[in-house]
C-alpha positions as CSV (number, residue, x, y, z in Angstrom):
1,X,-6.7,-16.3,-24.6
2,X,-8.8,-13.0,-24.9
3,X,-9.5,-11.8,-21.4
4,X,-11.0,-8.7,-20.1
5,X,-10.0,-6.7,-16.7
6,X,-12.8,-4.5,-15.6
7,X,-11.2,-1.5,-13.6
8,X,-7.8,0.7,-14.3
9,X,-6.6,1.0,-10.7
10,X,-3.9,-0.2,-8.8
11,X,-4.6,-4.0,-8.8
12,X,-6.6,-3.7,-12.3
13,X,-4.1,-2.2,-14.6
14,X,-1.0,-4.2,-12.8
15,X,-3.3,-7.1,-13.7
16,X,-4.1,-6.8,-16.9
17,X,-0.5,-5.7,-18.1
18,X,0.8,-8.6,-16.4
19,X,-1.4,-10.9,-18.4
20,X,-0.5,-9.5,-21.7
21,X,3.4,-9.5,-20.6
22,X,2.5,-13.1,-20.4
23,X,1.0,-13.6,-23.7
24,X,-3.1,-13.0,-23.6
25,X,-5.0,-10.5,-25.4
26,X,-6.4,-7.9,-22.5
27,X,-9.3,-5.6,-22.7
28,X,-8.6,-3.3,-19.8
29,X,-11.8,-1.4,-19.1
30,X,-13.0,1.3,-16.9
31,X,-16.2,3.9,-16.3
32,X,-13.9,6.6,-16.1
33,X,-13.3,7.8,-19.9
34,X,-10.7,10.5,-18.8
35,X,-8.5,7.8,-17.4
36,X,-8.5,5.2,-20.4
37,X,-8.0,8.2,-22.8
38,X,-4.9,8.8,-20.6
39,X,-3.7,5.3,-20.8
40,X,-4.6,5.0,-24.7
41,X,-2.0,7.8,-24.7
42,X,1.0,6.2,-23.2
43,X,0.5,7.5,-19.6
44,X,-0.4,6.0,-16.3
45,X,-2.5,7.5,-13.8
46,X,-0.3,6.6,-10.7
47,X,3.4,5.7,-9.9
48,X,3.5,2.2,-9.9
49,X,7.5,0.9,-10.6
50,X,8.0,-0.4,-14.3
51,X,4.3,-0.8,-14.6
52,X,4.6,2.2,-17.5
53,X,7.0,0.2,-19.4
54,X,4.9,-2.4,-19.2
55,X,2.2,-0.9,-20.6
56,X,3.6,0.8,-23.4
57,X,5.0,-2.6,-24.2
58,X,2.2,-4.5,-24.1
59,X,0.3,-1.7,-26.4
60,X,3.0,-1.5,-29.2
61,X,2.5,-5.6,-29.1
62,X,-1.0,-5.0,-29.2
63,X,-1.9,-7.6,-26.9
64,X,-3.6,-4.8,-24.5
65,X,-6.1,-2.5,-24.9
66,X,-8.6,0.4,-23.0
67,X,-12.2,-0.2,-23.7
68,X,-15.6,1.0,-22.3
69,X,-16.7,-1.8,-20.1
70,X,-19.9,-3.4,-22.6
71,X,-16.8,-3.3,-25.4
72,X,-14.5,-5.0,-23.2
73,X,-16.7,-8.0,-21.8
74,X,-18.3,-9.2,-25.3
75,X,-15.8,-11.6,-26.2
76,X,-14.1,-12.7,-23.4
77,X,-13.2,-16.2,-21.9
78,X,-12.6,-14.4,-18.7
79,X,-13.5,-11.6,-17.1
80,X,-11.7,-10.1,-14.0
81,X,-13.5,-7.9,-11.7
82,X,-10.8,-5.5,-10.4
83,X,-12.7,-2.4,-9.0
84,X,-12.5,-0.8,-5.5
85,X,-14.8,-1.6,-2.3
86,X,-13.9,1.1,-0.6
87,X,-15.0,1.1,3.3
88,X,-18.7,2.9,4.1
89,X,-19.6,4.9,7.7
90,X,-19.8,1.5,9.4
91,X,-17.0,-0.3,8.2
92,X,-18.7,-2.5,5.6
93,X,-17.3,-2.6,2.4
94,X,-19.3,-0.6,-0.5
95,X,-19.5,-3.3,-3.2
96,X,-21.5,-1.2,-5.3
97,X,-19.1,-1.0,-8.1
98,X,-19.0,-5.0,-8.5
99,X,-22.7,-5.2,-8.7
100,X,-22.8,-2.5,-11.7
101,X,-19.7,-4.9,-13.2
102,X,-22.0,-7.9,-12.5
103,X,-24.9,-6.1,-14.2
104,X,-22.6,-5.1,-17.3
105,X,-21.2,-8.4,-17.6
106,X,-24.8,-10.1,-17.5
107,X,-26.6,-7.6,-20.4
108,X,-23.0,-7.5,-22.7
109,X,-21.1,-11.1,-22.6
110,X,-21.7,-13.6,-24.6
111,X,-21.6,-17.0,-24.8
112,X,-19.7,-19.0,-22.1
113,X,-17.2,-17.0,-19.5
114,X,-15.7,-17.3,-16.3
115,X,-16.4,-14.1,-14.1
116,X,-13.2,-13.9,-11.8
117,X,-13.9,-11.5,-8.6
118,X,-10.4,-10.1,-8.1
119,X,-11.5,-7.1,-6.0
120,X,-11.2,-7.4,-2.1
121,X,-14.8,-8.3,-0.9
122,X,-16.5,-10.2,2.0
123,X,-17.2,-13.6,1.8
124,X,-20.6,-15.1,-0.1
125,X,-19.9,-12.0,-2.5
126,X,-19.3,-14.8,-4.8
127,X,-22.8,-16.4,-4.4
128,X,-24.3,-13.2,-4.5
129,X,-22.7,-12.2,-8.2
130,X,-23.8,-15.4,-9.5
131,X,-27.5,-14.6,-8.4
132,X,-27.1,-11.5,-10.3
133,X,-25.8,-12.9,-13.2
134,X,-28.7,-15.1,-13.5
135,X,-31.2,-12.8,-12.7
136,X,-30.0,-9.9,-15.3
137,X,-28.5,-12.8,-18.0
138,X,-29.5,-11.9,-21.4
139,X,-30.2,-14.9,-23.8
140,X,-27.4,-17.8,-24.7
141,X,-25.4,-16.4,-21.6
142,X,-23.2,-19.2,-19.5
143,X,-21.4,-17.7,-17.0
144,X,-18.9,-18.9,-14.0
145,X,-17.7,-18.0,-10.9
146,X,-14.6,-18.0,-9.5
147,X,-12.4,-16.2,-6.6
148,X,-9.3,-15.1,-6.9
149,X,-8.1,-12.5,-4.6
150,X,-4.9,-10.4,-5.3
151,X,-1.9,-10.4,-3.6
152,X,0.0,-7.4,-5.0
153,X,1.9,-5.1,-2.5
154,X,2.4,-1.4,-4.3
155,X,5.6,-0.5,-4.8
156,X,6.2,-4.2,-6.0
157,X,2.9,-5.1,-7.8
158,X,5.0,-6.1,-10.8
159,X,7.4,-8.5,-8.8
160,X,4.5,-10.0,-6.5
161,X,2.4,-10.8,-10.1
162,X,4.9,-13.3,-11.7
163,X,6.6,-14.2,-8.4
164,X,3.8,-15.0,-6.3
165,X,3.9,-17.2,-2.5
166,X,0.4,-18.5,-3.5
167,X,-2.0,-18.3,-6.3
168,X,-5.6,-18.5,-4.6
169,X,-8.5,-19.5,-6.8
170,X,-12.0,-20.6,-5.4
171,X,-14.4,-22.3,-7.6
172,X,-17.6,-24.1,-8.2
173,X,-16.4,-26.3,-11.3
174,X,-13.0,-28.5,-12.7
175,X,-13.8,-26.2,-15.7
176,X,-12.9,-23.2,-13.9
177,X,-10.0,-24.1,-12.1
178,X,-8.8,-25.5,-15.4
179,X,-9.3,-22.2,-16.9
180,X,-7.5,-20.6,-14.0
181,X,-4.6,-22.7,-14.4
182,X,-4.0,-22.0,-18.4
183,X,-4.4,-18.4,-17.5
184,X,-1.4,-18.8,-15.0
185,X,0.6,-21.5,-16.4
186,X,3.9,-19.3,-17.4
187,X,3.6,-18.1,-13.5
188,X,2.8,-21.4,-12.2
189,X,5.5,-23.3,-13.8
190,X,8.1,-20.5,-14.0
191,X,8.7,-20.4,-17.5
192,X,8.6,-16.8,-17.7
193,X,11.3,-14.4,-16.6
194,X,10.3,-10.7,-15.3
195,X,10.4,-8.5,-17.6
196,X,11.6,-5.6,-15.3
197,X,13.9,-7.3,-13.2
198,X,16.7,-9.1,-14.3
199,X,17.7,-10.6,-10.9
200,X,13.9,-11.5,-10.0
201,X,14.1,-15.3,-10.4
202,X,12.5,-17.7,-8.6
203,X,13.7,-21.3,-7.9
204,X,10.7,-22.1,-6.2
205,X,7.2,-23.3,-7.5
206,X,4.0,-20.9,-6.3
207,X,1.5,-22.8,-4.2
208,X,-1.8,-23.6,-6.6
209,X,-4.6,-23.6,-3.8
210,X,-7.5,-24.6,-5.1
211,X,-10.5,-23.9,-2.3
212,X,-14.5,-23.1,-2.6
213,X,-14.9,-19.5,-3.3
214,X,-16.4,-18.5,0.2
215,X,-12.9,-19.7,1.4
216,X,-11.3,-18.0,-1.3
217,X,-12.8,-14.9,0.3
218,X,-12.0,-14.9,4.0
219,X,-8.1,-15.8,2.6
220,X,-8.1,-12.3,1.5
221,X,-9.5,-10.8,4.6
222,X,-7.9,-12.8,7.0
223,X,-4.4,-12.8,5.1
224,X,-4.3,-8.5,5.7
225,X,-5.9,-8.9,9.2
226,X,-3.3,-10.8,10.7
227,X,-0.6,-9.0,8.8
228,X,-2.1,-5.6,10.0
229,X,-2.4,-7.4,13.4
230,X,1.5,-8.3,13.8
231,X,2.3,-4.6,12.7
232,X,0.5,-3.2,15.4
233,X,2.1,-6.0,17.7
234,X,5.7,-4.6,17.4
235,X,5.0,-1.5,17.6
236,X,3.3,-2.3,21.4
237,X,6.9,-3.9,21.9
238,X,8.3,-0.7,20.3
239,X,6.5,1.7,23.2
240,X,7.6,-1.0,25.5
241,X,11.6,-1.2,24.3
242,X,11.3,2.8,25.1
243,X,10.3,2.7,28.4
244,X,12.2,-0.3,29.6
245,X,15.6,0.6,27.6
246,X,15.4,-2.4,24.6
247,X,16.1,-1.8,21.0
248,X,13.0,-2.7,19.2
249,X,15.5,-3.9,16.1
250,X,17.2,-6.8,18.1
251,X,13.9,-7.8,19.5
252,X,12.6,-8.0,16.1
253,X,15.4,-9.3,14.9
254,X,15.0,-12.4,17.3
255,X,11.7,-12.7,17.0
256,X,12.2,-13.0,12.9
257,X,14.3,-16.0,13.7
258,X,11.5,-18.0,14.6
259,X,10.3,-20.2,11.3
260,X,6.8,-20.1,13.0
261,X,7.1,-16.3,12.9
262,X,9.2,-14.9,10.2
263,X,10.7,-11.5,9.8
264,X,8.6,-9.7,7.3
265,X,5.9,-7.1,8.8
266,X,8.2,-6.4,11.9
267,X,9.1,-3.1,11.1
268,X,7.7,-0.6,13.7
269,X,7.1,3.0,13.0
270,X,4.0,5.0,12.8
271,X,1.2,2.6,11.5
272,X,-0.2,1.6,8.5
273,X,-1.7,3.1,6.0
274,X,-2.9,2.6,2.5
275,X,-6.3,1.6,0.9
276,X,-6.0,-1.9,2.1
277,X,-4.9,-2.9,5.4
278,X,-7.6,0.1,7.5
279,X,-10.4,-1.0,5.0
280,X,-9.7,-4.6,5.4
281,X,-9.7,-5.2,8.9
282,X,-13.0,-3.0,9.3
283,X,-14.3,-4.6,6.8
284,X,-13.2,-8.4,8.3
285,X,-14.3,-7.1,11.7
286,X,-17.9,-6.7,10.3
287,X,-17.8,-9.8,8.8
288,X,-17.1,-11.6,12.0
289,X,-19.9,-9.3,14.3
290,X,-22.5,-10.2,11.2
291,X,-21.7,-13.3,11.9
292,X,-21.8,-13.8,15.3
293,X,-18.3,-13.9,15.8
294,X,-16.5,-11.3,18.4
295,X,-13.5,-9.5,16.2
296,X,-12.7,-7.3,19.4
297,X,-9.2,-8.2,18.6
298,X,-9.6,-6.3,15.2
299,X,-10.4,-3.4,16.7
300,X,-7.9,-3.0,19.1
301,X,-5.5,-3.7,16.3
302,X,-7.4,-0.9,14.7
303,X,-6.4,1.3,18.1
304,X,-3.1,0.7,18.4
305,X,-2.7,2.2,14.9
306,X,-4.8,5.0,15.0
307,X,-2.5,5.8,18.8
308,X,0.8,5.4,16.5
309,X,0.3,9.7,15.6
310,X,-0.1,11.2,18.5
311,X,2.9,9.2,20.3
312,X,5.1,9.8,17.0
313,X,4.1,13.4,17.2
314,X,4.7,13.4,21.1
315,X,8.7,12.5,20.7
316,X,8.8,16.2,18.7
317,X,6.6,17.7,20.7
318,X,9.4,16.6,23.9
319,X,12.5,18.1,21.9
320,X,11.2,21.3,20.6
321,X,8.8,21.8,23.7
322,X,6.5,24.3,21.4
323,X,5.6,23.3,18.5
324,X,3.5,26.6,17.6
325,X,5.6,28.5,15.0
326,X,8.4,26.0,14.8
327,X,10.1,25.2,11.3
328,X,9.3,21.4,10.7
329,X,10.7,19.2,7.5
330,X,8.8,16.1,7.0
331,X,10.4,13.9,4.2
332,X,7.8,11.7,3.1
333,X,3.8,11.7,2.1
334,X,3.1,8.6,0.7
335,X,1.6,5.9,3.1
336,X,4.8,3.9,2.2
337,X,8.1,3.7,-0.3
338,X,7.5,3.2,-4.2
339,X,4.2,4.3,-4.7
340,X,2.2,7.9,-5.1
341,X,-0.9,6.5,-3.1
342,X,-1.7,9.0,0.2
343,X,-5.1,6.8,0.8
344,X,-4.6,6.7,4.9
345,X,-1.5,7.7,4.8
346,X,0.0,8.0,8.1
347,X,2.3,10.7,7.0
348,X,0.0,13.4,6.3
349,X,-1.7,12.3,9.7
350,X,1.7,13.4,11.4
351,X,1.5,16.6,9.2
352,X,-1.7,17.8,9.9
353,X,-1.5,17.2,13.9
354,X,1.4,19.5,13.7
355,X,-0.1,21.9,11.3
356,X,-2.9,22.3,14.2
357,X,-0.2,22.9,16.8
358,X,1.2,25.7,14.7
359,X,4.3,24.2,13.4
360,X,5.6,25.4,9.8
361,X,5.8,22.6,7.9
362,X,7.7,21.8,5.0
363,X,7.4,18.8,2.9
364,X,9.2,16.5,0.4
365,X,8.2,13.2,-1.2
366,X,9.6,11.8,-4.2
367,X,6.4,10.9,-6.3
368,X,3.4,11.4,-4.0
369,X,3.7,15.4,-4.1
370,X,1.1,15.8,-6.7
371,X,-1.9,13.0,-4.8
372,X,-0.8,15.1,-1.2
373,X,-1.7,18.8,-2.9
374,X,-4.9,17.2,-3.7
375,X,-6.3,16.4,0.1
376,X,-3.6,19.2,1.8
377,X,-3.5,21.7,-0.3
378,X,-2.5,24.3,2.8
379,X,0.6,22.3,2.9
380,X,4.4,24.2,1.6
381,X,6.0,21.3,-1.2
382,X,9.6,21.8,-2.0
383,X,10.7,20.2,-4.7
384,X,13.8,18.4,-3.1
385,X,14.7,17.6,0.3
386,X,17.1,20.3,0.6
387,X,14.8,22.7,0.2
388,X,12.7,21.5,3.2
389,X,15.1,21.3,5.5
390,X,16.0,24.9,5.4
391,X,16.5,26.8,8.6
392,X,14.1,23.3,10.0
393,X,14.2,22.7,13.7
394,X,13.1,19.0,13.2
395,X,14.1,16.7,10.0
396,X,11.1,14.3,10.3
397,X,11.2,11.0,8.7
398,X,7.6,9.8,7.6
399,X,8.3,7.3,4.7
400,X,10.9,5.0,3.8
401,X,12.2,5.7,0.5
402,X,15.2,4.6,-0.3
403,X,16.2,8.4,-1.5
404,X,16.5,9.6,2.3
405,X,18.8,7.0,3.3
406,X,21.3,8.1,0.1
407,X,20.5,11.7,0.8
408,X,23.5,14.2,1.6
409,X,23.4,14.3,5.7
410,X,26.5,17.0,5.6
411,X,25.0,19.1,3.6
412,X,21.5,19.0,5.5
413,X,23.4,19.7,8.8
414,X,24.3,22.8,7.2
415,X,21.0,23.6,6.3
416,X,18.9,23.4,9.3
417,X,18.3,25.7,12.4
418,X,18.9,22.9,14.6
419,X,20.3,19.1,14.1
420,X,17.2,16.7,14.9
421,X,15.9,14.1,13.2
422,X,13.0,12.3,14.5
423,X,12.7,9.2,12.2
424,X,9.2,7.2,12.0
425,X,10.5,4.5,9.8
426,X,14.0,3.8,11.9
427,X,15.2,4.7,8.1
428,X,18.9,5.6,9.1
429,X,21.8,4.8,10.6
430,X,22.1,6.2,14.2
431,X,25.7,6.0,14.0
432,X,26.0,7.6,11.0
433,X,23.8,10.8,11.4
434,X,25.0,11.3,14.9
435,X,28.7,11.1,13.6
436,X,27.6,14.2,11.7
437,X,26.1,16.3,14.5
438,X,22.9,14.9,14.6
439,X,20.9,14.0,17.7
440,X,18.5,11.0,16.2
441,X,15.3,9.7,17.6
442,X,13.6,6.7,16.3
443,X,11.0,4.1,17.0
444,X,11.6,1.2,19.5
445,X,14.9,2.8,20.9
446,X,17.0,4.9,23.2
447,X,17.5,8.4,21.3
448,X,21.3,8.6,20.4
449,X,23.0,12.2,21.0
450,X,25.6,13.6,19.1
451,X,28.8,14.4,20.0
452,X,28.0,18.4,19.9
453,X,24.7,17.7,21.8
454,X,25.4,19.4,24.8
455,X,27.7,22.3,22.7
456,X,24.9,22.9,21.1
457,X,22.5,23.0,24.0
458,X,24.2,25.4,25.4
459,X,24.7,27.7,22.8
460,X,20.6,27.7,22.0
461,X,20.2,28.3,25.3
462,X,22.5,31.6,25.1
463,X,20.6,32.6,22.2
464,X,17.5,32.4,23.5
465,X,18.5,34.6,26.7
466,X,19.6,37.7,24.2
467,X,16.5,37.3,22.8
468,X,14.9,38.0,25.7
């Protein structure tokens, strides 16, 4: 089936390689003639794991391919709308970009297509597209709508594509869902292994929900609301673990037992981040007070985050007392593991507080370094961790990777001024970085002291009287 995929970001170029993996013809399309040229070239324009391979793949198969947007839609038996809404001033989301795609689609398709809005938007967008297909439809043009909003988590787009929970499609016709369902039918019926991950098989059938597009909409929305909603849950039971004397993991951990609650998204730490979750719930909160609706629970969502900084950055403000002048490492930029995106990233939030307070700060992320130059550019990179933790007074965790939990903890105690780390993700072991001389602070629990702590103590304290 010849599809087309208008937009070459995150969720459009995951898309569209993903289809071809699975056997269509893609026209991947994009306004931005620097990027395709890039991807006609082999490269990607963002870290996204496997998705390169997949691309190349797909190319030398010749099942995918980077055209203009007119090129790309003439043609087609579907057409994906996969470009950004980012939030405006007041929280609504800009859907400029789909109406020029709507515009495009209605002067440069032909014949009869199903227009598939991928792209996170509030509900009725839908009804709205198909007014403007009508009213800008050139001659002999039958066009479709249909919903169906993307559930792909970066840093595991490629898993979450073929091994979906759900598959969510609104429509107005049996002709449309029928079209949906032979453009998913390997995912659908699991006929199709991943292509990147050998051990990424799945026993279980997705869920095919078949809705009206208005509640194809408000799935999206509401879906990243309540997740965003239960991460700024535990980490209010977090701040509370701290003050009472819980551990924030064995609260979670019970709280994860409960089928009607489940584990996932009960990770405390310092927020979230991202393009999606911020946008989404402003976004979903402005849906709610257009409609009458009162979303103060949204908001205050919205709060808790945005308090996650200043607390995280209070812990290191206690330990080194001063932060003006002091020699900080932070070990992480992106807004979370497997991915270069720094949209909202909590991490650089952390940074620039204590680049305000006069800390030196010293940074280290393993593919983000590049997207973090480009909105900090006052920032020092290092180009491993090593080198960030030199003479530091604070090893400050920001993002998970998997890299920090692996890295060489004796060989950083040798390397920093003082043995801290203050750990936003509860990434390590406590045990294990204490063993080695470290005193270890983390989210939702009692800090945990070394055995040298109070050697150490003393001795700073020594130093800083002949320096007197």
């Amino acid at each position: 089936m010849k599809l087309s995929v208008i937009g070459a970001g995150y969720v459009g170029l995951t898309t569209a390689a993903c289809l071809a993996e699975i056997g269509h013809v893609v026209s991947c399309a994009d306004n931005d003639q620097g990027k395709l040229e890039l991807l006609r070239n082999g490269k990607v324009p963002f870290f996204e794991p496997h998705l390169e391979e997949l691309v190349s793949g797909n190319r030398k198969a010749e099942r995918l391919r980077f055209e203009t947007p007119e090129d790309a839609v003439a043609g087609a038996h579907a057409i994906f709308i996969c470009v950004g809404t980012p939030p405006l001033d007041n929280g609504d989301a800009d859907l400029s970009a789909v109406a020029d795609v709507a515009r495009t689609i209605a002067r440069h398709a032909t014949g009869d297509c199903l227009v598939i809005e991928k792209s996170t938007v509030p509900v009725q967008t839908a009804l709205q597209l198909k007014k403007q297909l009508q009213v800008y439809a050139r001659d002999g043009l039958r066009c479709q709508l249909a919903s169906n909003p993307e559930f792909l988590r970066e840093g595991s787009a490629i898993r979450d594509f073929f091994h979906p929970d759900r598959i969510v499609i609104g429509i107005e016709s049996q002709k449309a869902a029928s079209l949906l369902y032979e453009i998913y039918a390997p995912v659908l019926d699991q006929t199709f292994a991943c292509p990147v991950h050998s051990t990424c098989t799945s026993k279980r059938r997705p869920e095919w929900v078949v809705t009206d597009t208005n509640s194809a909409e408000l799935i999206k929305h509401a879906s990243n609301s309540f997740l965003a909603m239960k991460i700024s849950f535990i980490n209010l039971v977090a701040d509370l673990c701290e003050e009472v004397g819980g551990d924030v993991a064995q609260v979670a951990r019970g709280l994860g037992m409960d089928s009607r609650i489940g584990s996932d998204f009960l990770n405390p730490g310092i927020g979230f981040g991202g393009f999606c979750f911020p946008k989404d719930i402003q976004a979903f909160a402005r849906i709610g007070s257009k409609a009458g609706c009162d979303f103060t629970l949204l908001k205050e969502v919205e709060n808790i985050n945005k308090r996650r900084i200043e607390r995280f950055v209070g812990k290191i403000r206690e330990e080194l007392w001063v932060l003006q002048g002091r020699k900080i490492a932070v070990l992480g930029l992106a807004f979370k593991p497997n991915t270069d995106d720094v949209r909202f990233s909590p991490a650089l939030e952390v940074i620039r507080t204590l680049i305000r307070e006069g800390a030196q700060v010293s940074a280290y992320d393993p593919e983000a370094t590049e997207r973090a130059k480009a909105v900090l550019p006052e920032l020092r990179y290092c180009s491993n961790p090593y080198e960030a933790a030199q003479d530091a007074e604070a090893v400050v965790i920001t993002t998970e990777w998997e890299e920090f939990k692996e890295l060489n903890w004796t060989q950083m105690r040798k390397l920093v001024a003082r043995p801290l780390i203050v750990d936003g993700r509860n990434t390590l072991s406590p045990a294990d970085v204490t063993r080695l001389g470290f005193d270890y602070l983390c989210i939702g629990r009692q800090p945990v002291l070394s055995p040298d702590h109070d050697e150490f103590t003393a001795s700073s304290l020594e130093l800083r009287e002949v320096g007197k």
